[in-house]
N, C-alpha and C positions, 0 to 999 in steps of 0.2 A: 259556805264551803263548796269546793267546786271539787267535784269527782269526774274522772278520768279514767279509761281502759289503765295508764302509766303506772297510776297511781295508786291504782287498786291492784295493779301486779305486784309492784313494790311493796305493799304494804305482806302481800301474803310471805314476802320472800322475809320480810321482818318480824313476821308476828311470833309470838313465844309458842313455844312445841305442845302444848297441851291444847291450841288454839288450831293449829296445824293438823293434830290428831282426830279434831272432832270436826274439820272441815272435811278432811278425809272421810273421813266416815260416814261425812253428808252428804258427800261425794258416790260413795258406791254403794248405801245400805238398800236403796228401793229396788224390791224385786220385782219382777214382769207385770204381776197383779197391778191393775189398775195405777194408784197412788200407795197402796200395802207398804209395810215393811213388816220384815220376818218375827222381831221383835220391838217392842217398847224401849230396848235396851239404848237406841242410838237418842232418847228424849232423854236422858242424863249429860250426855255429849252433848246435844245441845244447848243443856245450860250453861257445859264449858264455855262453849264456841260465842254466846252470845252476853258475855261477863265486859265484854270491851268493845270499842269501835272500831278498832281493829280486826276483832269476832266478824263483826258484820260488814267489814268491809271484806274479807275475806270469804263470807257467805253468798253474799252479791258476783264479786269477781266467779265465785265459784259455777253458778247458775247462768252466768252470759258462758263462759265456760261449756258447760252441759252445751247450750244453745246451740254450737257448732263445732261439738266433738266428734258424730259422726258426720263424713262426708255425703252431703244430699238428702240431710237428713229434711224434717221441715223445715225446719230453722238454719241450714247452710247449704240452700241451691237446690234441695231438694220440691221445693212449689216449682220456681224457676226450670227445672227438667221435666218433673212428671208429670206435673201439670202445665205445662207447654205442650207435650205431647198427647194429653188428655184431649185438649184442647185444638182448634184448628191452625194451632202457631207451630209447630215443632213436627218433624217427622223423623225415625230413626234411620238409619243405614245399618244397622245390624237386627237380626231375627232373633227371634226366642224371647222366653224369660219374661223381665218385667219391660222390653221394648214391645214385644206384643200386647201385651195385657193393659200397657196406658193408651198405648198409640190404639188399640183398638176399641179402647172401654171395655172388656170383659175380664175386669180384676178377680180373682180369687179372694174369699176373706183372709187366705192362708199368706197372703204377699206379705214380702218379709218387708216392703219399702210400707208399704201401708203400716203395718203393724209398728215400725220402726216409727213412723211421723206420732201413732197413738202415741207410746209408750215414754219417749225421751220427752214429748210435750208434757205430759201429766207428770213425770218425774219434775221437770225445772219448777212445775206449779207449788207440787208439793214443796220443794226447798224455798219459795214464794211463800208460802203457807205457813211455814217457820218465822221466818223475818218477821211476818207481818204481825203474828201472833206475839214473837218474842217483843217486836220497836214496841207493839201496844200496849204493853204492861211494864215497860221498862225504865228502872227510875235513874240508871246510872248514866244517858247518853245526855249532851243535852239538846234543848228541845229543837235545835236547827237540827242537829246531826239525827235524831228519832226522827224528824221529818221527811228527811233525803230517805233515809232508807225504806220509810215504809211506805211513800211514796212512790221508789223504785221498783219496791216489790210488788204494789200496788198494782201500776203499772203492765211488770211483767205478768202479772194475773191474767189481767185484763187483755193482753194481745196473745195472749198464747189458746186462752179457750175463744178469742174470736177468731182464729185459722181451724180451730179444733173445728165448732160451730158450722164454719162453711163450707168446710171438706166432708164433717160427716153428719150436720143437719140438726138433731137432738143429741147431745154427749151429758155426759154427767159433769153438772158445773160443782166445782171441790173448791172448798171455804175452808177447809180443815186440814190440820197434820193430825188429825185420830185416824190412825191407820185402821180403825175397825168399822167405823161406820164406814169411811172410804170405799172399802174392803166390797161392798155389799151397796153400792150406790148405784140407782138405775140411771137411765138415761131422762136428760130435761129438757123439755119444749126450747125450741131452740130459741123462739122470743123471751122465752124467759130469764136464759143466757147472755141474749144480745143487751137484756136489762140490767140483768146483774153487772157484767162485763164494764157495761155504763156508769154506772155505781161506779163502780171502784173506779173507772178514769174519773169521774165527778171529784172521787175526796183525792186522786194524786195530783189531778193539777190544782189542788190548794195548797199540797204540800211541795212540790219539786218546786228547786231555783230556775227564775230565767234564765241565768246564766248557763252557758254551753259551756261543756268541757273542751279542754284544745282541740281533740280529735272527734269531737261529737260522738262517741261512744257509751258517756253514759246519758239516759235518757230524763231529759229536762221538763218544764214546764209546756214549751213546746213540741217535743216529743209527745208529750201526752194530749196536747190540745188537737197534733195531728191524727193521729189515732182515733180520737175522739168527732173530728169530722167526717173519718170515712165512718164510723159508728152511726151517726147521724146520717149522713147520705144512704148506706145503706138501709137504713129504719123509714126511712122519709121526712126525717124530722130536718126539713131544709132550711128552716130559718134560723136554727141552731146548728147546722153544718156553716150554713153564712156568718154568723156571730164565728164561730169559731176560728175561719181563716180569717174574718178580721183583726183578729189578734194577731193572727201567724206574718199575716203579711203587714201590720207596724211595725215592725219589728227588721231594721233595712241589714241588717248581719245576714239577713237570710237573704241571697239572690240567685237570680240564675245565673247560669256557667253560660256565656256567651261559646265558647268552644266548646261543643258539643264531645267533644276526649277528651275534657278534663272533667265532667258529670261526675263519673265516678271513682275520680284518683279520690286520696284519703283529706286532700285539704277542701276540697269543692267545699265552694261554699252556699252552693242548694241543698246541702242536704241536712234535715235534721237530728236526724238519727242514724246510724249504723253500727254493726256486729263487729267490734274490733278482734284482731289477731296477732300476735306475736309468732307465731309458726311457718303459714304461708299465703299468700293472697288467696282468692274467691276460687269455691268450689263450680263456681258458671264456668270461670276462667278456663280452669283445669278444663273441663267437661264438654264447651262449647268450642276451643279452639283447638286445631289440628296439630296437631307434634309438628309440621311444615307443608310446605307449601305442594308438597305432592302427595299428602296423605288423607284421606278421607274424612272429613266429618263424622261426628257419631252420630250429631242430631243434625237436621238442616230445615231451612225456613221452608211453610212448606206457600205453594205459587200465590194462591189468593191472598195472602199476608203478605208478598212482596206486590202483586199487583197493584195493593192497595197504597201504593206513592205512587207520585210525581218525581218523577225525575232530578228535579232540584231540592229536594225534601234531603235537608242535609242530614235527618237521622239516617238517612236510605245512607249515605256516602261514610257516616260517621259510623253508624250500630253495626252495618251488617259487611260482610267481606266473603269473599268466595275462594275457592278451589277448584281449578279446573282441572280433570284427571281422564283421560281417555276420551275426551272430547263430549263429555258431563259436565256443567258446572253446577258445586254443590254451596250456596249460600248457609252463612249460617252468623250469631249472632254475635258482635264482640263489642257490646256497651261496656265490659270488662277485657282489658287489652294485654294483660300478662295470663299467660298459664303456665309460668315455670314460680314454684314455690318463695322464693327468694330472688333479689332485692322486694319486700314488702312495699306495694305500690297501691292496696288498692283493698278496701275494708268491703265487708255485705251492705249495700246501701240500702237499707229499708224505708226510711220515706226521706222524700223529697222536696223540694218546694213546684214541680211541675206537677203531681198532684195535686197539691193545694188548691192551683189554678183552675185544675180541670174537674176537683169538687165543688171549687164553686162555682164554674160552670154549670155544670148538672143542676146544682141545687138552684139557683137562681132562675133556670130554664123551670124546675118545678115550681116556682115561685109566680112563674109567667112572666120576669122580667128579662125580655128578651132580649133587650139590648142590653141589658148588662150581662148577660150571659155570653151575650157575642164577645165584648170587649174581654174577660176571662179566658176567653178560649184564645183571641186572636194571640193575647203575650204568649201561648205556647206556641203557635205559629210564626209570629215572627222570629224568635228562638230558632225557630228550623228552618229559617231561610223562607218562609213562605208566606203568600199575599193575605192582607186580611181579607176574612167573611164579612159580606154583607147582606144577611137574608132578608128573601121579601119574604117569607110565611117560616112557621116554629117548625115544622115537620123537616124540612132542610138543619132546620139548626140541630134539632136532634138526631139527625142522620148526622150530622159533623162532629156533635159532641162525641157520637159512638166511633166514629173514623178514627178522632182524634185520641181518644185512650185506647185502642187498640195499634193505632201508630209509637205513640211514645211508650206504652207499659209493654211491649211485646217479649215474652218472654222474660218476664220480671217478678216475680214475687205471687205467681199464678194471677195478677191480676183479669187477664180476659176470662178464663175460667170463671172467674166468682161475677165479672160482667154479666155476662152471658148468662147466668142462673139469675142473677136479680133483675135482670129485663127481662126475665122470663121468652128469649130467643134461644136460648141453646140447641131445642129440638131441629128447629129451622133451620138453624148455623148447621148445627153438627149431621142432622138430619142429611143433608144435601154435603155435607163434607166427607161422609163416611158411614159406608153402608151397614157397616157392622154395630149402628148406634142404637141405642134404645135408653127412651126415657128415664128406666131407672138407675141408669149411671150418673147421674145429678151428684147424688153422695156415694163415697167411695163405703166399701163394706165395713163395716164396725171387726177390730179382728178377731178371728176364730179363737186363739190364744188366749186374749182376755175375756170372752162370753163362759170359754170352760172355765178359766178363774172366777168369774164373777156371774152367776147365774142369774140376777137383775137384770143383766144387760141385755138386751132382743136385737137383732139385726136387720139390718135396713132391708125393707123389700127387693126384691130380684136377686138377692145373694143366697140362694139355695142349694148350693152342689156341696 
């Protein structure tokens, strides 16, 4: 069975009202606390909701859904902003607020953007936590259609506490819809997490179809295999980040976009997953591109991130575009080329297959096979118009491989951010980029909001005011 964003809208707009009622329901019952819900009353509703395939095809649609209801949140352009900004990629053009507190690293626990990335992630988890509980016991689906779903939700487990994970270091990894142990869950070694998280990609890519949906919206075997590589690369498990793209890339459906502006329209066919929308294109779009051509960028790239092309480095000509305004020019990011809400041109591209490449680069460079690690790296260069590497010693190649993921992911999905902590360079980078830096802005603050809900929970060092 092949599931689609299309498909799964349509189904909600068909499903019987009793069905409707209790997606609602799952829709709005979780309160601020952690995963909590006010009462036990909305686990009757879900037995409605999950009586049919239809139940859970509306449960699913409903949780991509959450995913990018609010604007910037984690999960729609919100890594891509604040952590661009966090970061040496982004600088703001307006003062105050939450442009000082990222741009400068000196978050408050009280930040409503932080609090915002906890809160909506651990809510999609928890309606996660339903599905997965309900496909497991459920004798009325059959066993393809139980597959896809918990597979999916699997899945969404598993990517939602690895963003958690890296933004805030030890979080409470949540298995469960009992809102009461929930309630009272401390925080968990974040290796323990990055294992868990594993787990569950382990049993979804046994259960998701290879087959992609038309719009690659809902997330496949491959979906989860990629997921599952940055999992590994991050861990260091490189021989299993290697196994991994070798599947991704048998698989010739998946290539790169020779035109660097078609990357992220919604048919590209590099991508393997993305956050589809029926309302309006990407919140980067909105966020990153100017009303016109004489109006100021919010955010703008900041030099050392453009210095670091060549001039013929087609992402330079294709990603990034400028404003020139009183004899200022402000650079800034457009891998996303609409920001007007309609004609729908263009979905959250979450991965890619130019990662792929440049995981297994990495991993293969930890492997010490360095000539294959060259060859990996050069298909993203040739892609962008540039010469291959040939190096005579590793320490070059590892300088390239770093050039080259902060060339292609800049201002993507917080990709340099989470770089930059697991090569344990951030101090360095950020050190020298910004005086206002201090070590322990690695993870942002656990929020103040949920610690008074949840008195388990302790907060991350240097968050004391």
């Amino acid at each position: 069975m092949k599931l689609n964003f299309k498909t799964m809208r349509n189904s909600i707009l068909h499903i019987c009202i009793s069905s409707i009622i209790a997606a609602n329901l799952l829709l709005l019952s979780a309160c601020n606390k952690l995963v909590q819900v006010d009462t036990p009353d909305h686990l009757v509703d879900s037995e409605v909701l999950f009586q049919s395939k239809k139940g859970y095809e509306s449960a699913m649609a409903g949780i991509f859904i959450l995913m990018r209801a609010l604007n910037l949140s984690m999960t729609n352009g919100g890594l891509s902003v604040y952590m661009g900004m966090a970061s040496d990629e982004l600088s703001p053009t307006l003062l105050g607020g939450n442009y000082d507190e990222f741009s400068q690293n000196q978050l408050l626990s009280s930040n409503s953007v932080v609090n915002n990335f906890w809160v909506y992630a651990y809510r999609s988890i928890y309606r996660a936590n339903l599905v997965i509980e309900n496909a497991e016991r459920n004798q009325l689906l059959s066993p393809t259609d139980r597959d896809i779903f918990l597979g999916q939700a699997l899945f969404v487990r598993a990517f939602l506490h690895f963003y958690l994970t890296q933004l805030f270091g030890d979080v409470p990894y949540i298995s469960s819809s009992d809102y009461k142990v929930n309630a009272t869950k401390g925080r968990d070694n974040k290796d323990f997490v990055m294992k868990s998280l594993l787990g569950d990609l382990e049993r979804s890519v046994k259960l998701l179809p290879k087959e992609a949906s038309t719009d690659r919206t809902a997330p496949n075997y491959y979906a989860a295999l990629a997921l599952m590589a940055r999992v590994n690369l991050y861990l260091g498990n490189h021989e299993q980040a290697i196994a991994n793209t070798d599947e991704i890339l048998k698989n010739t459906s998946y290539m790169l976009e020779a035109d660097l502006n078609q990357v992220f329209k919604i048919k590209s066919r590099e991508i393997l997953w993305q956050l589809g929308n029926t309302v309006s294109n990407t919140a980067e779009g909105v966020s990153f591109i100017p009303f016109n051509t004489s109006t100021k960028p919010t955010y703008v790239l900041r030099e050392d991130l453009l210095q670091s092309y060549i001039a013929t480095d087609l992402r330079k000509q294709s990603w990034i575009n400028s404003n020139t305004i009183s004899g200022t020019t402000y650079h800034y990011p457009v891998k996303y080329k609409s920001r007007l809400m309609t004609p729908i041109e263009e979905y959250n591209v979450v991965f890619r297959l130019a990662e792929i490449y440049l995981i297994r680069a990495e991993s293969l460079y930890g492997m010490k096979q360095y000539e294959e690690a060259t060859a990996a790296l050069n298909v993203v260069r040739k892609r962008a118009g540039l010469s291959e590497y040939q190096f005579a010693n590793a320490s070059l190649l590892w300088d390239a491989i770093k050039g080259e993921r902060q060339n292609e992911f800049f201002a993507e999905w917080g990709h340099r951010w989470f770089d930059l902590i697991r090569w344990n360079t951030i101090d360095a980078v950020l050190g020298k980029a910004k005086p206002t830096w201090q070590p322990y802005a690695i993870y942002l603050p656990i929020p103040s909001k949920e610690i008074l809900l949840n008195t388990y929970l302790t907060q991350n060092p240097g968050y004391n005011e």
